[in-house]
BALOBA-1460 file (C-alpha; in Angstrom, 3 decimals):
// residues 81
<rec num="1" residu="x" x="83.301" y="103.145" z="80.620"/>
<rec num="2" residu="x" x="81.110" y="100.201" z="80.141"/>
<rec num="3" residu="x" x="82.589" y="96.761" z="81.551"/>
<rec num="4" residu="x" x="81.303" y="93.221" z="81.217"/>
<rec num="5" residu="x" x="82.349" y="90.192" z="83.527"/>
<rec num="6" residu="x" x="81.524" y="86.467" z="81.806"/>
<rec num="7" residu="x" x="82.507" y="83.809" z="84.478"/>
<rec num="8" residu="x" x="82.923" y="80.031" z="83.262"/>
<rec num="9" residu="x" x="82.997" y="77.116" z="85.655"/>
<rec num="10" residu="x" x="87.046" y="76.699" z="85.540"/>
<rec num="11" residu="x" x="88.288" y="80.224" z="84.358"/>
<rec num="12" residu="x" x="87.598" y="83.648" z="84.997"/>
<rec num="13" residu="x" x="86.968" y="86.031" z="81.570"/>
<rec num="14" residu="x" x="86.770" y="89.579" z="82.178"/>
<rec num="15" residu="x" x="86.778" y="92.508" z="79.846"/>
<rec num="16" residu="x" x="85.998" y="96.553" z="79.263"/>
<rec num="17" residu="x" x="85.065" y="98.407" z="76.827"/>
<rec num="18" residu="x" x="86.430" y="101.579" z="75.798"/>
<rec num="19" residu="x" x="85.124" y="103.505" z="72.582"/>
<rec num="20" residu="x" x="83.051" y="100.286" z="71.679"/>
<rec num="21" residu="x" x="86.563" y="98.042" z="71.561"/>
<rec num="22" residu="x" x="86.682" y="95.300" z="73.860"/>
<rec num="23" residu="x" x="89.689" y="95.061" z="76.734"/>
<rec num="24" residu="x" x="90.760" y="91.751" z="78.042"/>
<rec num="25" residu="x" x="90.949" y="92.339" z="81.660"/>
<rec num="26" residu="x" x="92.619" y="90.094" z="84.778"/>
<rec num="27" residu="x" x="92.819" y="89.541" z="88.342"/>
<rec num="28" residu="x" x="95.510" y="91.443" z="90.034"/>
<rec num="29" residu="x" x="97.837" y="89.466" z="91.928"/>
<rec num="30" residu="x" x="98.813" y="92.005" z="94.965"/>
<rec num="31" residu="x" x="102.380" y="92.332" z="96.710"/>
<rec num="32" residu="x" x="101.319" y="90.350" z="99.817"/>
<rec num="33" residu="x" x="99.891" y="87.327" z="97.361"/>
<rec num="34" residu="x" x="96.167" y="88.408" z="98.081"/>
<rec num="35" residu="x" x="93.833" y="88.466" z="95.437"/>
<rec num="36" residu="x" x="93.344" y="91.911" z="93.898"/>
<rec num="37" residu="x" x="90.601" y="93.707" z="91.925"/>
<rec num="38" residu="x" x="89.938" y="93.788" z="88.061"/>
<rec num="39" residu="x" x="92.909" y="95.304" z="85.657"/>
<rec num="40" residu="x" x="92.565" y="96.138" z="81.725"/>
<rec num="41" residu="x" x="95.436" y="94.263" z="79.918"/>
<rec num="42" residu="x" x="96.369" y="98.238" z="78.431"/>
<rec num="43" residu="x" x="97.032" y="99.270" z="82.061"/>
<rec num="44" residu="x" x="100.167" y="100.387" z="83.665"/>
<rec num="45" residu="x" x="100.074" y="99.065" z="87.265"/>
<rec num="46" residu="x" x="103.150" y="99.228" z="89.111"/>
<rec num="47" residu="x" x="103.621" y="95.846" z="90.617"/>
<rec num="48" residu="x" x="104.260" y="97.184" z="94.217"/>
<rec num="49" residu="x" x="100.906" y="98.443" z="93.485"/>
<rec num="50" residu="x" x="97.812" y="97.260" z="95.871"/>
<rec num="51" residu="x" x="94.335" y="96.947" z="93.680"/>
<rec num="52" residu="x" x="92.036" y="95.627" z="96.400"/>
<rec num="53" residu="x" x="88.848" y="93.166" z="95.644"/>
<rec num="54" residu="x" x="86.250" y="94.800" z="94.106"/>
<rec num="55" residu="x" x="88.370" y="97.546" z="92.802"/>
<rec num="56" residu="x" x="88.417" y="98.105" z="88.791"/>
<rec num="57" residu="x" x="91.380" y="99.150" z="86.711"/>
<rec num="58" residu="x" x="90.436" y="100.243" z="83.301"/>
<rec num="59" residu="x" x="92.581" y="100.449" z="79.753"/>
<rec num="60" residu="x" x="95.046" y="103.142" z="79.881"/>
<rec num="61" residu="x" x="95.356" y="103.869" z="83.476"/>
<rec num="62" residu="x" x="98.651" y="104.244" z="85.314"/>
<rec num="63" residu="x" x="98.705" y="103.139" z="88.808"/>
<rec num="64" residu="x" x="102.481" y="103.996" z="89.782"/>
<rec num="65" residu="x" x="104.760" y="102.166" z="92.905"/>
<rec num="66" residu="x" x="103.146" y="101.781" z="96.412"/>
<rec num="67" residu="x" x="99.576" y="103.128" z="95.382"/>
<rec num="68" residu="x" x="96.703" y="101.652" z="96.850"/>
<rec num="69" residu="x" x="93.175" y="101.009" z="94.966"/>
<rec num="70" residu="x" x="90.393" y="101.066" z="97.449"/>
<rec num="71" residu="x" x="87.584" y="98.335" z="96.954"/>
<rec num="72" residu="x" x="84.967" y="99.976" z="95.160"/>
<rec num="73" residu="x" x="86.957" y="102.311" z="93.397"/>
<rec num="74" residu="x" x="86.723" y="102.288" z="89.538"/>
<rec num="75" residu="x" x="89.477" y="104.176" z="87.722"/>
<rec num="76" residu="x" x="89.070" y="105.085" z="84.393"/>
<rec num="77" residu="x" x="91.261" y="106.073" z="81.288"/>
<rec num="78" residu="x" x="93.657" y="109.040" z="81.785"/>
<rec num="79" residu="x" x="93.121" y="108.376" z="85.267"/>
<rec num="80" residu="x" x="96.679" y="108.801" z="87.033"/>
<rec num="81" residu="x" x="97.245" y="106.855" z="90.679"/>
């Protein structure tokens, strides 16, 4: 998987790409309000979920209740959590 980050002055654009498509991607809001890691709008994240900073969710993946994605970590499609 092949991801791009574009950063503007007042918003934050993210994307992947997956079999040359592009992705939108956002910041994951985590259940203690901190600010999480990178998810692909075509995700499945659980919102009990944890997605540290610096961690990347791409399309397709399903992150289920209570799981925890370690900074650095980069799941990719058909990846189960």
């Amino acid at each position: 998987m092949e991801m791009y980050l574009l950063w503007g002055v007042h918003m934050e654009q993210s994307y992947f790409i997956e079999n040359g498509r592009k992705v939108p991607g956002y910041r994951w809001k985590n259940p203690d309000g901190s600010q999480g890691g990178l998810v692909a709008k075509t995700a499945r994240v659980d919102p009990s979920a944890t997605i540290e900073l610096h961690a990347f969710v791409g399309p397709a993946v399903v992150v289920g209740a209570g799981q925890v994605v370690k900074a650095g970590e980069v799941l990719e499609a058909a990846t189960k959590k």
